[in-house]
C-alpha angles and dihedrals in degrees: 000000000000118000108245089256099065125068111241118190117189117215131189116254099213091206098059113014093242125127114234133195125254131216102301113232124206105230085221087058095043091056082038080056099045089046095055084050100056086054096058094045086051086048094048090055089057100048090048085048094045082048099050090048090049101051078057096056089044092048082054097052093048097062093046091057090052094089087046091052090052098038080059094048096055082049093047090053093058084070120076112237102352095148096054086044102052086050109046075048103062108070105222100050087040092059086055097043114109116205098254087045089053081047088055109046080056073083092052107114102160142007134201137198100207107186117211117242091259105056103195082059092071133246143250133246118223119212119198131208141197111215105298136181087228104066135005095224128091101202127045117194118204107183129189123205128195109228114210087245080069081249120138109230103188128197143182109232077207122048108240134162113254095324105152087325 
């Protein structure tokens, strides 16, 4: 039998019939608990207010950095075939590069990292492209979205073969 300062709660065992006693809580140690709890409720406010005030000082900066971004473009495009080059370069886009895809980015004059409004959603990625025999269009969009699970769902805005899927 419990002693009259702790907290006993019976609860049914299915397989005999029996009640059997649970784990016994001091009462000191359970407001000690709820305590500890409120602490961290009143933590995690702060560290949703610090983020959200973060994700502001980063959408300012952003927009400051615009007129550097495009600054480094024009110079970019002063370079032939930059954009081929810095990908058969990376490893890891050059072992998914198909050889019409490699043809194609040789078209590539300017690419943008264009983050969403809200910024823990994800962002999209702009391709530009001079006139080309392998798609009409002069912009690809590649977007990435961040799924509640943390996943990355990607997605062409235009449908294409394997380009960068």
């Amino acid at each position: 039998m419990a002693s009259p300062n702790k907290k006993a709660k019976e609860i049914e065992d299915p397989g005999s019939g029996e009640g059997v006693e649970s784990r016994d809580y001091d009462i000191e140690i359970q407001k000690t608990l709820e305590e500890i709890d409120g602490c961290q409720n009143q933590i995690d406010g702060l560290n949703e207010k610090a983020s959200d005030e973060i994700l502001e000082v980063e959408k300012k900066y952003n927009k400051l950095r615009k007129p550097y971004f495009q600054k480094r473009n024009d110079i970019i495009k002063r370079i032939p075939n930059f954009w081929v080059t810095a990908f058969v370069n990376n490893k890891e886009i050059a072992e998914i590069l198909e050889e019409d895809e490699e043809d194609a980015l040789r078209f590539l004059n300017k690419l943008e990292v264009e983050e969403f409004e809200d910024i823990k959603s994800g962002y999209r990625i702009n391709f530009h492209f001079d006139e080309n025999p392998y798609f009409e269009n002069d912009v690809l969009t590649k977007e990435f979205h961040l799924g509640s699970s943390g996943e990355h769902i990607s997605k062409f805005k235009i449908p294409l073969k394997s380009f960068f899927m």
